[in-house]
Structures are given as C-alpha cells and as structure tokens.
N, CA, C and O atoms as a Maestro MAE file, in Angstrom:
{
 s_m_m2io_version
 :::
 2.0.0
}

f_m_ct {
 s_m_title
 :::
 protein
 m_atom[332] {
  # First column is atom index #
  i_m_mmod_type
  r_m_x_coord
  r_m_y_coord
  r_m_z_coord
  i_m_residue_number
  s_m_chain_name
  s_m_pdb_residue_name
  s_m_pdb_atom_name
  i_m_atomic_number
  :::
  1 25 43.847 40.476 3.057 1 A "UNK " " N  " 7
  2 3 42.522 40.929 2.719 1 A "UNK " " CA " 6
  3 2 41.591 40.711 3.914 1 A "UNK " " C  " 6
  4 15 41.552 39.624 4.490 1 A "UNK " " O  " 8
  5 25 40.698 41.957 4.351 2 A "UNK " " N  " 7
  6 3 39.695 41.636 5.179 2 A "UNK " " CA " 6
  7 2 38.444 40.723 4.500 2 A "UNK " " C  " 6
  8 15 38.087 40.626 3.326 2 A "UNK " " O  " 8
  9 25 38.001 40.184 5.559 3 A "UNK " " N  " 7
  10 3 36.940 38.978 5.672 3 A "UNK " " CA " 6
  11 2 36.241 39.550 6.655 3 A "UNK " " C  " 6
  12 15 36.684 39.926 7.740 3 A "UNK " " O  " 8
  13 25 34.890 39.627 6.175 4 A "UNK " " N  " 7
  14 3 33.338 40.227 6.851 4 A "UNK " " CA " 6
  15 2 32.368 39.069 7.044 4 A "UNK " " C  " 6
  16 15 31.904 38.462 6.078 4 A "UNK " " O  " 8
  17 25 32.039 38.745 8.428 5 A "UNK " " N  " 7
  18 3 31.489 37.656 8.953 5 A "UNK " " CA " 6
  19 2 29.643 38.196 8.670 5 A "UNK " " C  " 6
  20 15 29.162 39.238 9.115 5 A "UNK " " O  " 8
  21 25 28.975 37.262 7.916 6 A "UNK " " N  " 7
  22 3 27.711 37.368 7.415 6 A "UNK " " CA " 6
  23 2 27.094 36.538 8.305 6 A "UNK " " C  " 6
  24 15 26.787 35.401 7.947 6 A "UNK " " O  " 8
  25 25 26.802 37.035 9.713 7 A "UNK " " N  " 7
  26 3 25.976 35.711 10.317 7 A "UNK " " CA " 6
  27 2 24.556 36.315 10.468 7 A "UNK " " C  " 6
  28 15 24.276 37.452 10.850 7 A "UNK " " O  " 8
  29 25 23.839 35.466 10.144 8 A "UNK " " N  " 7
  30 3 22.349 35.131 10.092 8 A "UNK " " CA " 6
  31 2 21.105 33.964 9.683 8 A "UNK " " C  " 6
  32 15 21.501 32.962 9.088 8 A "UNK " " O  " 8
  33 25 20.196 34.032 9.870 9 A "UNK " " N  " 7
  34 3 19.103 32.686 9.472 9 A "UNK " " CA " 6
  35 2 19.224 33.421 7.830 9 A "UNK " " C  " 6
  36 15 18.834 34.493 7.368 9 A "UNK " " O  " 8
  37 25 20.070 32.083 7.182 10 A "UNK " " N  " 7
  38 3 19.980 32.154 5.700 10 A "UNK " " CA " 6
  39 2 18.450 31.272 5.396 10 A "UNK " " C  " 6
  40 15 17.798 31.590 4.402 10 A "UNK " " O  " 8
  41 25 18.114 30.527 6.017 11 A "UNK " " N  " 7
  42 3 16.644 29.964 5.443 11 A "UNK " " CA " 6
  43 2 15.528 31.146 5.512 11 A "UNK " " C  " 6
  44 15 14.791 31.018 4.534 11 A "UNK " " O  " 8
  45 25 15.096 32.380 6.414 12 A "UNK " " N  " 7
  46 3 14.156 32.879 6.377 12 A "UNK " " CA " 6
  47 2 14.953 34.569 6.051 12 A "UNK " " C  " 6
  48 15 14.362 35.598 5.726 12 A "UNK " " O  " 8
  49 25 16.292 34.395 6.252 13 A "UNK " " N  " 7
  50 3 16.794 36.103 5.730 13 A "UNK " " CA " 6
  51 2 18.010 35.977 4.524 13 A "UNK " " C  " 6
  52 15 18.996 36.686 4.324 13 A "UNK " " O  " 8
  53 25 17.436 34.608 3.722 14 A "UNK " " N  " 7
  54 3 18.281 34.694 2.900 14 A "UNK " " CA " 6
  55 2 18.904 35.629 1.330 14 A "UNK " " C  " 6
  56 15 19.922 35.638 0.639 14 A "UNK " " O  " 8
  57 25 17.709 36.250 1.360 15 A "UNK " " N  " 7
  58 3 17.446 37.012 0.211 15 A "UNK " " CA " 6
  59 2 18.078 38.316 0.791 15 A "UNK " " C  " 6
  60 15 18.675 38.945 -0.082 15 A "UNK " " O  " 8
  61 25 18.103 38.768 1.760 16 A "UNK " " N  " 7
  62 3 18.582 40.192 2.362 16 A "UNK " " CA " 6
  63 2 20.031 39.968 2.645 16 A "UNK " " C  " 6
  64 15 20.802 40.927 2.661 16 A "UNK " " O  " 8
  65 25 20.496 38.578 2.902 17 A "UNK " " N  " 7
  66 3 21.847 38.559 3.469 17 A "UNK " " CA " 6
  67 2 22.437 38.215 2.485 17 A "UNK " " C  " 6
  68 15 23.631 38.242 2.781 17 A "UNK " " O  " 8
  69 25 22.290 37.842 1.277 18 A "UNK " " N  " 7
  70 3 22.554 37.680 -0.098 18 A "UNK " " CA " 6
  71 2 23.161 39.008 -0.381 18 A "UNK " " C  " 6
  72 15 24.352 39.317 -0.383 18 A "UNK " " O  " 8
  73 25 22.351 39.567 -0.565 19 A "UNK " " N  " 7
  74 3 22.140 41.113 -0.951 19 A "UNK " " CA " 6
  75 2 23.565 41.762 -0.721 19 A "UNK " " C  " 6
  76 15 24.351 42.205 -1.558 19 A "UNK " " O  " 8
  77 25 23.688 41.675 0.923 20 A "UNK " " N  " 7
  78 3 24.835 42.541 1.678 20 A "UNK " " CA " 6
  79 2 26.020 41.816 1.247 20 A "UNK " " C  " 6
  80 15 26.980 42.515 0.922 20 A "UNK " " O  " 8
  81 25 26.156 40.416 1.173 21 A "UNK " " N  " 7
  82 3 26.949 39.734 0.202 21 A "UNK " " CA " 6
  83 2 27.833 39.731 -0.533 21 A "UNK " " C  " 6
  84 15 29.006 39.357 -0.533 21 A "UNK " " O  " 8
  85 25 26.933 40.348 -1.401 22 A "UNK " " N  " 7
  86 3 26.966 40.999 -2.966 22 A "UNK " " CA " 6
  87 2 27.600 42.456 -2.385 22 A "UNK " " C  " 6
  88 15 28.747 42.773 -2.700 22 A "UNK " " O  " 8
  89 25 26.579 43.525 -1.311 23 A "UNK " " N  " 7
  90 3 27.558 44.356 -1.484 23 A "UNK " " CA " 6
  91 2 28.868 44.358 -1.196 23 A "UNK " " C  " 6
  92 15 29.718 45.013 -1.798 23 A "UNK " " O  " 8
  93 25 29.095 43.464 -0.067 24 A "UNK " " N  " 7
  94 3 30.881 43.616 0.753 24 A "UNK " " CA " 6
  95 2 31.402 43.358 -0.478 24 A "UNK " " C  " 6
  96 15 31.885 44.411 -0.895 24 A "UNK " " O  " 8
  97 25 31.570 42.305 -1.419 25 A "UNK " " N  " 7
  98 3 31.988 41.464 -2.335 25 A "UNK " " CA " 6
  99 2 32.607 42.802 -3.435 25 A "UNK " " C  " 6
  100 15 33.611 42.920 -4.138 25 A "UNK " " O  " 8
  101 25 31.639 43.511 -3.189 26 A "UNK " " N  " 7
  102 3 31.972 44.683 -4.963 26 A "UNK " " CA " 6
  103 2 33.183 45.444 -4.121 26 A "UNK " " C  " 6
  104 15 33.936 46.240 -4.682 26 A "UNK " " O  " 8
  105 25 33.260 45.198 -3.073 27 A "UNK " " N  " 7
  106 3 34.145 46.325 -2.360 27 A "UNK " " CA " 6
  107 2 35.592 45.883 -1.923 27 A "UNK " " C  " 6
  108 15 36.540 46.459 -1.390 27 A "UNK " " O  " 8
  109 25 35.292 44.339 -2.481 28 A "UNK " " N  " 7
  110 3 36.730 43.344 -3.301 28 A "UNK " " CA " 6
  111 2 37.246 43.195 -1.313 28 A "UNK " " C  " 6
  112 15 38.330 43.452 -0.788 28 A "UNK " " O  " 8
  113 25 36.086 42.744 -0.750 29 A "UNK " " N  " 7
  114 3 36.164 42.285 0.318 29 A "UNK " " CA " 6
  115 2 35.585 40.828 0.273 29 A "UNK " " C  " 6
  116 15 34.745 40.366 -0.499 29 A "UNK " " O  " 8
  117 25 36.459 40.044 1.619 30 A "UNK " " N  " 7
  118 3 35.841 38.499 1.377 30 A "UNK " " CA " 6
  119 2 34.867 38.342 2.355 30 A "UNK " " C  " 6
  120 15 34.991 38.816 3.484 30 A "UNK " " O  " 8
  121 25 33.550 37.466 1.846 31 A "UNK " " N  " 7
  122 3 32.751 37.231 3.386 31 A "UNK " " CA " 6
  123 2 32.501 35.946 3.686 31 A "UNK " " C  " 6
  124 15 32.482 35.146 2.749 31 A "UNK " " O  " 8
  125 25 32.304 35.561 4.792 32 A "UNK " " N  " 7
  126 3 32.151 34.377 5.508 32 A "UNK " " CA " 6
  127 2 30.557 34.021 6.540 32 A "UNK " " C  " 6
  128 15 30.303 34.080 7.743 32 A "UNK " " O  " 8
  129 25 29.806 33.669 5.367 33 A "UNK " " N  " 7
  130 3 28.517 33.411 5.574 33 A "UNK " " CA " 6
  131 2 28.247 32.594 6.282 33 A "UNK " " C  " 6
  132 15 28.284 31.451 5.825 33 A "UNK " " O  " 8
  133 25 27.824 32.798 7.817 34 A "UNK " " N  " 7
  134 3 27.195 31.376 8.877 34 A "UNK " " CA " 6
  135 2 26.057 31.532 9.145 34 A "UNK " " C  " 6
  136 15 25.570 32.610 9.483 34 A "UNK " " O  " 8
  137 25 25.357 30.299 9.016 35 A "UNK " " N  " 7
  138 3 23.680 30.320 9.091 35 A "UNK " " CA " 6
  139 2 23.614 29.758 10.288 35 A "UNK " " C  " 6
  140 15 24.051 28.716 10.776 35 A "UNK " " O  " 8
  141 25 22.810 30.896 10.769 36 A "UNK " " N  " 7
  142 3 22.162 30.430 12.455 36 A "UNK " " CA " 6
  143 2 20.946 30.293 12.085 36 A "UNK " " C  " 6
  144 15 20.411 31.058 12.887 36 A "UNK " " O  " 8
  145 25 19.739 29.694 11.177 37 A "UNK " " N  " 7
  146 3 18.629 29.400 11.051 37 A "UNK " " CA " 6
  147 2 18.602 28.004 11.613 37 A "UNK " " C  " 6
  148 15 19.409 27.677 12.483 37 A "UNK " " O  " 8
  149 25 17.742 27.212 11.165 38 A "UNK " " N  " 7
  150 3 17.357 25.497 11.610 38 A "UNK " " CA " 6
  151 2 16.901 25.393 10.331 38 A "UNK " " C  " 6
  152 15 16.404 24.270 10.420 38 A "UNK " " O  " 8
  153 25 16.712 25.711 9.269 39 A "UNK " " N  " 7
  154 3 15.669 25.151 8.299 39 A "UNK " " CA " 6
  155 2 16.725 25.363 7.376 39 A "UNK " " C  " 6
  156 15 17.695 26.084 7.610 39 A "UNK " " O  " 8
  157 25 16.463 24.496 5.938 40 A "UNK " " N  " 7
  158 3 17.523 24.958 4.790 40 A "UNK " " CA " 6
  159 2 17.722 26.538 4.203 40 A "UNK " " C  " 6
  160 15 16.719 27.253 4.231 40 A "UNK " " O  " 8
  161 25 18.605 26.933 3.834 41 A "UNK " " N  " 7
  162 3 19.086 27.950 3.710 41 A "UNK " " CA " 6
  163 2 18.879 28.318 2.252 41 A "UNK " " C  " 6
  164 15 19.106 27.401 1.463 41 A "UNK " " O  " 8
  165 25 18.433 29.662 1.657 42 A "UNK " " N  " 7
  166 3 17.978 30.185 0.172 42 A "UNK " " CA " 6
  167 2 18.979 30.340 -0.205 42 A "UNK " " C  " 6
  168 15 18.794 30.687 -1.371 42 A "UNK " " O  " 8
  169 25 20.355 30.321 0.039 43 A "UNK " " N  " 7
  170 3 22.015 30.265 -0.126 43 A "UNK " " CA " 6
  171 2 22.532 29.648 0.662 43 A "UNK " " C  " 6
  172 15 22.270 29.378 1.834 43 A "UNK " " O  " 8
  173 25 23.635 29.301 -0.277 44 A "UNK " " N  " 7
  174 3 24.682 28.236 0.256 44 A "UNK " " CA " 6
  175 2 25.477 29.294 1.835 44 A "UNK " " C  " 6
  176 15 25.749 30.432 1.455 44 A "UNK " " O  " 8
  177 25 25.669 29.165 2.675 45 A "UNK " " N  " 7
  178 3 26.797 29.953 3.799 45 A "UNK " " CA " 6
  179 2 27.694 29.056 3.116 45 A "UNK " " C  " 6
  180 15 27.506 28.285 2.175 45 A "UNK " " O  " 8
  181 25 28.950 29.397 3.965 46 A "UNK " " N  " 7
  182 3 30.053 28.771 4.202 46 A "UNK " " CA " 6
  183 2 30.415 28.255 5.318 46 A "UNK " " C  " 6
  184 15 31.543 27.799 5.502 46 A "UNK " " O  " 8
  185 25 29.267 28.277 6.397 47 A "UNK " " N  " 7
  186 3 29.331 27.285 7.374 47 A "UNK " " CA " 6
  187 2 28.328 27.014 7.803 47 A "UNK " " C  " 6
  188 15 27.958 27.770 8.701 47 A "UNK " " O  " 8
  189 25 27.317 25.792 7.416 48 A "UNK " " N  " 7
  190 3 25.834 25.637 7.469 48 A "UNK " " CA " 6
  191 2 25.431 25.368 8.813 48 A "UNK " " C  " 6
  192 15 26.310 25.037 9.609 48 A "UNK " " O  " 8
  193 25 24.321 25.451 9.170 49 A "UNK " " N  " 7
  194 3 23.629 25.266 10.460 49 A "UNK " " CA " 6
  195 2 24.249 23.794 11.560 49 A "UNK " " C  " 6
  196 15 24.475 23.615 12.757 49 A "UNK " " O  " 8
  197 25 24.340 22.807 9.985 50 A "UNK " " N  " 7
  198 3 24.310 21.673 10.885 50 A "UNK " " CA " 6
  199 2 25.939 21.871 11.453 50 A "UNK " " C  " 6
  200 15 26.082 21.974 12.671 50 A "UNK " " O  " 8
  201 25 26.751 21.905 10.862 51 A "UNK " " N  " 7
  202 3 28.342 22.252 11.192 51 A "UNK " " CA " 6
  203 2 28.527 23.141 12.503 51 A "UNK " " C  " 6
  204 15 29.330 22.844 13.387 51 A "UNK " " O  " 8
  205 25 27.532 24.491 12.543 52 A "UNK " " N  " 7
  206 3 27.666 25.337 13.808 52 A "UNK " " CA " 6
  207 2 27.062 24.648 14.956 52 A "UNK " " C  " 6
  208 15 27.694 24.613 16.011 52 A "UNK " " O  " 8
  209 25 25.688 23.992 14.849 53 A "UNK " " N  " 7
  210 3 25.204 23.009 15.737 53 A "UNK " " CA " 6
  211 2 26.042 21.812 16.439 53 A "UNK " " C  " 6
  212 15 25.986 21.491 17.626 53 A "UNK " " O  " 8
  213 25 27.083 21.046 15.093 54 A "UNK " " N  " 7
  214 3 28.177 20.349 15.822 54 A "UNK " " CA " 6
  215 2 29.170 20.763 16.578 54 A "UNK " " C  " 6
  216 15 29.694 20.147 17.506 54 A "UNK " " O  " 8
  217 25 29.540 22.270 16.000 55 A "UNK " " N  " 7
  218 3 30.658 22.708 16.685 55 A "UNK " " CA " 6
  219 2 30.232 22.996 18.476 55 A "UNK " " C  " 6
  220 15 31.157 23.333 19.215 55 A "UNK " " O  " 8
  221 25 29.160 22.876 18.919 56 A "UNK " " N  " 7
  222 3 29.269 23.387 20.037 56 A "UNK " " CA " 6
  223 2 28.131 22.111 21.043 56 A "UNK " " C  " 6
  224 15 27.393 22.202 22.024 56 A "UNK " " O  " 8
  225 25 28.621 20.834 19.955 57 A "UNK " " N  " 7
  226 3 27.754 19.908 20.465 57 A "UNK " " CA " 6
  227 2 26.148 18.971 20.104 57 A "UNK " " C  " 6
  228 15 25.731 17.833 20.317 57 A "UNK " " O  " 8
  229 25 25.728 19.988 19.577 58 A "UNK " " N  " 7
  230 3 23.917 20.209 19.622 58 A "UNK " " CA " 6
  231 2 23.859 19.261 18.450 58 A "UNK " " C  " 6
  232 15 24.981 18.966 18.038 58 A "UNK " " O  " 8
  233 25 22.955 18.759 17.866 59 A "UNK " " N  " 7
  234 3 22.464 17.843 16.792 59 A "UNK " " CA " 6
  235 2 20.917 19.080 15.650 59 A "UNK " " C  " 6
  236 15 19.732 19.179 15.970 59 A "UNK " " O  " 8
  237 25 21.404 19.561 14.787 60 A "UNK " " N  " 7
  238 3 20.326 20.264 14.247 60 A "UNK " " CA " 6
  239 2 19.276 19.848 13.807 60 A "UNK " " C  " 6
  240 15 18.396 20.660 13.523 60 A "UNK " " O  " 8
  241 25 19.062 18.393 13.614 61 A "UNK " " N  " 7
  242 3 17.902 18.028 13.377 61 A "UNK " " CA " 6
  243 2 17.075 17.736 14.849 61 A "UNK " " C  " 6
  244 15 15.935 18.200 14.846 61 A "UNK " " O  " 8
  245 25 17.422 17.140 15.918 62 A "UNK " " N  " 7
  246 3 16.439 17.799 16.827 62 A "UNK " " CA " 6
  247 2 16.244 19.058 17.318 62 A "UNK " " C  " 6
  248 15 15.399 19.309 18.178 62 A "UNK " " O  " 8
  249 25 17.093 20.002 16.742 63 A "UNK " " N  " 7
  250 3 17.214 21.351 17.389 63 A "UNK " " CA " 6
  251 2 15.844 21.832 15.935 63 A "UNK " " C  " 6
  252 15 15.529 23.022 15.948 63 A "UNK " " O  " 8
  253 25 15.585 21.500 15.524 64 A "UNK " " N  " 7
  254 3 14.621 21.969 14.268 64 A "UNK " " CA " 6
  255 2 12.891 21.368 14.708 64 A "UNK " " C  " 6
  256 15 11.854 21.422 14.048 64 A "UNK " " O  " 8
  257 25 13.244 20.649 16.495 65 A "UNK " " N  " 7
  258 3 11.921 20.259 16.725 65 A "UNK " " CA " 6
  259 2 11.213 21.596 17.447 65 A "UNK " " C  " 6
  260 15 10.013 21.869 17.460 65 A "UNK " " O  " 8
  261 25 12.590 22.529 18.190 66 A "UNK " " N  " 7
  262 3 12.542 23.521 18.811 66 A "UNK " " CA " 6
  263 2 12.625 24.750 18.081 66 A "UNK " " C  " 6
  264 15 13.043 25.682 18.767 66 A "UNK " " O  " 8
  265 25 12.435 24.941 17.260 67 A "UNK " " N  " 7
  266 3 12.681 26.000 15.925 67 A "UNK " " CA " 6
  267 2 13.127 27.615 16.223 67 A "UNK " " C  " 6
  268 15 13.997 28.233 15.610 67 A "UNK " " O  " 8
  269 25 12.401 28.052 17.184 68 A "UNK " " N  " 7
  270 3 12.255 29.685 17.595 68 A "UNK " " CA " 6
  271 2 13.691 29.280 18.366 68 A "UNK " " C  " 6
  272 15 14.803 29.562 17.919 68 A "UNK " " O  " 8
  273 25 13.378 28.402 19.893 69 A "UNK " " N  " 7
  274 3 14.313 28.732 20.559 69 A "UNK " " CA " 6
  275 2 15.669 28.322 20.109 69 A "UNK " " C  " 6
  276 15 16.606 28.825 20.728 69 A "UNK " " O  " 8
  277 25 16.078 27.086 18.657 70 A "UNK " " N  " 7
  278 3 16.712 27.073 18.813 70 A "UNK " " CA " 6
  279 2 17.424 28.169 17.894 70 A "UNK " " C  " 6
  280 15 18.390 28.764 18.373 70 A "UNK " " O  " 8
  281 25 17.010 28.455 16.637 71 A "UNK " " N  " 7
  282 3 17.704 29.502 15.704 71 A "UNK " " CA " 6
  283 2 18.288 30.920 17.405 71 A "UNK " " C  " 6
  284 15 19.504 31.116 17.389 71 A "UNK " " O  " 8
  285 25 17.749 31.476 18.242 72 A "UNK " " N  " 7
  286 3 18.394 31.964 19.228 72 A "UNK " " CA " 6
  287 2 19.662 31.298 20.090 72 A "UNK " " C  " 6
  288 15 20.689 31.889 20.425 72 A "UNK " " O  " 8
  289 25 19.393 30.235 20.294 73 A "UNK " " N  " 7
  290 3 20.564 29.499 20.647 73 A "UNK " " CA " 6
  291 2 21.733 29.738 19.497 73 A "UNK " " C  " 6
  292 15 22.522 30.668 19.668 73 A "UNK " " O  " 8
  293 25 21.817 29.076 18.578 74 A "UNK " " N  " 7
  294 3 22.619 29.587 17.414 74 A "UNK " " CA " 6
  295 2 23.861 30.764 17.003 74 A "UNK " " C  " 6
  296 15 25.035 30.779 16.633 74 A "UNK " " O  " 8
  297 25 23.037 31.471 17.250 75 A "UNK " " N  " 7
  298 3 23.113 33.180 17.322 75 A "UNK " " CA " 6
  299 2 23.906 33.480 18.172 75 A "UNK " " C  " 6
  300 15 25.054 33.881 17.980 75 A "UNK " " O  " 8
  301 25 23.018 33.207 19.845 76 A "UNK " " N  " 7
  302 3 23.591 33.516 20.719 76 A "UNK " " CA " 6
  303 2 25.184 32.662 21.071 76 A "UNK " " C  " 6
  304 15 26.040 33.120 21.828 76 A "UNK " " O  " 8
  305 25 25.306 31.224 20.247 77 A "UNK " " N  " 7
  306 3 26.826 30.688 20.185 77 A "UNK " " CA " 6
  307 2 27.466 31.393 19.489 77 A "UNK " " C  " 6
  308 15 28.456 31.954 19.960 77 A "UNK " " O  " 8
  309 25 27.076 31.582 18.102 78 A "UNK " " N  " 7
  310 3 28.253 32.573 17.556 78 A "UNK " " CA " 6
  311 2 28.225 33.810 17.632 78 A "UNK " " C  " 6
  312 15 28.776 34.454 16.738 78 A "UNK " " O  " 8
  313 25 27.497 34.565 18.852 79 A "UNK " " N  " 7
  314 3 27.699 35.959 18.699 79 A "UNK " " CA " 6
  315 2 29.338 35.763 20.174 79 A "UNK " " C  " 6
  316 15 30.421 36.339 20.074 79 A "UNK " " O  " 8
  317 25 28.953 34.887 21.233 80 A "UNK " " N  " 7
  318 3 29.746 34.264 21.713 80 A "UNK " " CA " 6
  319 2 31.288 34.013 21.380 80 A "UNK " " C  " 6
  320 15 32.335 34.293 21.964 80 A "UNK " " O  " 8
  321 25 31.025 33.477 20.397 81 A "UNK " " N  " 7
  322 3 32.204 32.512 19.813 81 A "UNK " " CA " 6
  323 2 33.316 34.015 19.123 81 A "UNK " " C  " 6
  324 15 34.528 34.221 19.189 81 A "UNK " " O  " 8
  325 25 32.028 34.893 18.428 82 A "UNK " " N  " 7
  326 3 33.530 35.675 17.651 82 A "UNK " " CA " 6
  327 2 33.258 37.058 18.272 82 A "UNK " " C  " 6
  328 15 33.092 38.025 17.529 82 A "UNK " " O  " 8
  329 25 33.213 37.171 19.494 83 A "UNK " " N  " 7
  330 3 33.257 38.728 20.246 83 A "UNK " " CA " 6
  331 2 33.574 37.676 21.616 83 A "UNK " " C  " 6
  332 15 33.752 38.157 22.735 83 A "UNK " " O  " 8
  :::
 }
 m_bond[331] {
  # First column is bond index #
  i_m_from
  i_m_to
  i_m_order
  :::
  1 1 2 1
  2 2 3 1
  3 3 4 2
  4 3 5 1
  5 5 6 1
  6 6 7 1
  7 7 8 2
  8 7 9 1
  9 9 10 1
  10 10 11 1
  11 11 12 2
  12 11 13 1
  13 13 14 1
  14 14 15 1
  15 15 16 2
  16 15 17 1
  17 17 18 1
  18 18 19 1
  19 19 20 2
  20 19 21 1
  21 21 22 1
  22 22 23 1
  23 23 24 2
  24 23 25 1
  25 25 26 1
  26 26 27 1
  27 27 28 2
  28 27 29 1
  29 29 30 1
  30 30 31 1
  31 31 32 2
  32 31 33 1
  33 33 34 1
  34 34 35 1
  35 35 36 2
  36 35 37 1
  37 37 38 1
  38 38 39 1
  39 39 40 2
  40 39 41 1
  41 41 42 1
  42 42 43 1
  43 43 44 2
  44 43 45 1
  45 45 46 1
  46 46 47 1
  47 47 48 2
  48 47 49 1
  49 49 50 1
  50 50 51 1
  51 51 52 2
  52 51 53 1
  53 53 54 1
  54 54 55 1
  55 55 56 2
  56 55 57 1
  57 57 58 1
  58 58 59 1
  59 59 60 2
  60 59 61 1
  61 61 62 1
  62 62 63 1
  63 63 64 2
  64 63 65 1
  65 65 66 1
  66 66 67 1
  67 67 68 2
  68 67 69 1
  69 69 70 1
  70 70 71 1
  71 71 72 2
  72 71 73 1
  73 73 74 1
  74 74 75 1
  75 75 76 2
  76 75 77 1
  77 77 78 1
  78 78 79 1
  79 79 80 2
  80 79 81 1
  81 81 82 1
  82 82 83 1
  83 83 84 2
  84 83 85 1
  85 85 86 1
  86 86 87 1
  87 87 88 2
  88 87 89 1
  89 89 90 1
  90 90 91 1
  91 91 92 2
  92 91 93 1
  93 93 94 1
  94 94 95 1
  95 95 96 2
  96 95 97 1
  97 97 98 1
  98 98 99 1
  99 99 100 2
  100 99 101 1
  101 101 102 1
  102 102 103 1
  103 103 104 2
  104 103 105 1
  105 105 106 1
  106 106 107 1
  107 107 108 2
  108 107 109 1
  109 109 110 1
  110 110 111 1
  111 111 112 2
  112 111 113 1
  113 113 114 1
  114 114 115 1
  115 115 116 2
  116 115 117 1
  117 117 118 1
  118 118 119 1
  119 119 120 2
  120 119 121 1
  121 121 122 1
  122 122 123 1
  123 123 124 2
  124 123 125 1
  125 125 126 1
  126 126 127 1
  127 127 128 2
  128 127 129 1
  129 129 130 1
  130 130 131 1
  131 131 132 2
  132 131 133 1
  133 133 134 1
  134 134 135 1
  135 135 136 2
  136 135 137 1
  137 137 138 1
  138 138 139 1
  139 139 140 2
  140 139 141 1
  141 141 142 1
  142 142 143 1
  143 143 144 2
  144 143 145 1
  145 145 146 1
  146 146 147 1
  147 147 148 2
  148 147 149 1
  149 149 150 1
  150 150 151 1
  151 151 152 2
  152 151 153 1
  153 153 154 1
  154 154 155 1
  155 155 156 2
  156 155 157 1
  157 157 158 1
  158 158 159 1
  159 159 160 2
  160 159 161 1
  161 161 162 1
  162 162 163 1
  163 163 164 2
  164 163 165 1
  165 165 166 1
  166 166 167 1
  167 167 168 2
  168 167 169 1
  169 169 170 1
  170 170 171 1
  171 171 172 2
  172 171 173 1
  173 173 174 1
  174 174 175 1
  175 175 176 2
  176 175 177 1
  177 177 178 1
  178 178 179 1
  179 179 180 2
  180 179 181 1
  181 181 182 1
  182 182 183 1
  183 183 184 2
  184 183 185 1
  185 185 186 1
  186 186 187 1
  187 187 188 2
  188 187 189 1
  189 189 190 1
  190 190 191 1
  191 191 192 2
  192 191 193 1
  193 193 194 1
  194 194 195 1
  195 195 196 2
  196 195 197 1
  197 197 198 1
  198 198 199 1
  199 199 200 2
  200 199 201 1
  201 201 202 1
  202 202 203 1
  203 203 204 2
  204 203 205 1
  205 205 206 1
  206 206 207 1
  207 207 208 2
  208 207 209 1
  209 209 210 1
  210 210 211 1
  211 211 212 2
  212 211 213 1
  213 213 214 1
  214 214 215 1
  215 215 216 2
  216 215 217 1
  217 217 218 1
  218 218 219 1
  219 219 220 2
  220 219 221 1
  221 221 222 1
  222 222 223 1
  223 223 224 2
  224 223 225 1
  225 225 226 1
  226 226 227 1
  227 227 228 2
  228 227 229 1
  229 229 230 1
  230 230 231 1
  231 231 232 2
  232 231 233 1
  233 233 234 1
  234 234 235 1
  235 235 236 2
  236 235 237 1
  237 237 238 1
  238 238 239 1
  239 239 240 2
  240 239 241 1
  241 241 242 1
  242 242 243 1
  243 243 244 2
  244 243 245 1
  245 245 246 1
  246 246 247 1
  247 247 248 2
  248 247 249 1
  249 249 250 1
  250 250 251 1
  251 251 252 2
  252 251 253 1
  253 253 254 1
  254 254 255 1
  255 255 256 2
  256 255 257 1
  257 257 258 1
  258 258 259 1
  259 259 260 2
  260 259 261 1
  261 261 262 1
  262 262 263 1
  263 263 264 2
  264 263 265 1
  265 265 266 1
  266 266 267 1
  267 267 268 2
  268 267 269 1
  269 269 270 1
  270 270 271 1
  271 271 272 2
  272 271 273 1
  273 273 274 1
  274 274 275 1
  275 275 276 2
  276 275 277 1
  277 277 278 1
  278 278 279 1
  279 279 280 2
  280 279 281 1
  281 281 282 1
  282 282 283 1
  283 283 284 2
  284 283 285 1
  285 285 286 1
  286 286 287 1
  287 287 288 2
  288 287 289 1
  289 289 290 1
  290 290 291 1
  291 291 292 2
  292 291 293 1
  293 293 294 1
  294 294 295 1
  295 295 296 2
  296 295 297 1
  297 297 298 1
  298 298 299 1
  299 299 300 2
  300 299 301 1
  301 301 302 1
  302 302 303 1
  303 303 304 2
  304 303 305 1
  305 305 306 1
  306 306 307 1
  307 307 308 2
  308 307 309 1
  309 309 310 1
  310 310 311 1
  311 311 312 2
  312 311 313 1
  313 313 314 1
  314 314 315 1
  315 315 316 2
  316 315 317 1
  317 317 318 1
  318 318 319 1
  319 319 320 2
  320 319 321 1
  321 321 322 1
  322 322 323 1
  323 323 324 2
  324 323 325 1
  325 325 326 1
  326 326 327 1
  327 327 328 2
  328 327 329 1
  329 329 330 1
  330 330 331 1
  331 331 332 2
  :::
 }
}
C-alpha cells in the first residue's frame, strides 16, 4: 500500500492538513503526518515537531524562541531528508 507524506505546520495549518488527510485516507491510502510547526499541533502527526527537531539535532523548545525562522528550518530538513 502507498503512504502519502503530509508534511506541514500542524499547529497553524492544522485544520487544512486534516482535511487532505481525510481525503488521501477515503482513497484507502495511508498517510504519514510530520509537523514542521514549533507550537502544538490541532492534530496529532505521526511524527511531532519535537521528534523531527531531535532527529537532526536541534532542541524544539528553544527553537520555539525563534518561531518564523525556525518552523523554515524544519521544512527545509524534511524537504531535504525525503527528496
């Protein structure tokens, strides 16, 4: 079965990435939700901020002193990581 990678800030685009979610899901596809936000998330991902922040080192609670630049940092690791 294909698996559709949902990456985005689930704390401020959580309601929209929900959404798409829901659609892959009806289409009896699996998805794999990673939150590149800094702030808590309006849904659970399946791989939360602080976990992607460890994976590449970083600590998310000081990365949440830097908020803008760091949710870009984030992003820019896992756009990295899976292309």
């Amino acid at each position: 079965m294909k698996t559709i990678a949902i990456v985005g800030t689930f704390d401020t685009k959580g309601k929209k990435l929900k959404f798409i979610k829901d659609l892959v899901e009806k289409q009896d596809l699996v998805t794999l939700g990673i939150h590149t936000g800094v702030f808590e998330p309006f849904v659970t991902p399946d791989i939360s901020n602080a976990d992607l922040a460890a994976a590449v080192g970083a600590d998310i609670e000081a990365m949440r002193m830097h908020s803008t630049s760091s949710a870009i940092f984030l992003k820019l690791t896992v756009s990295s990581a899976l292309f």
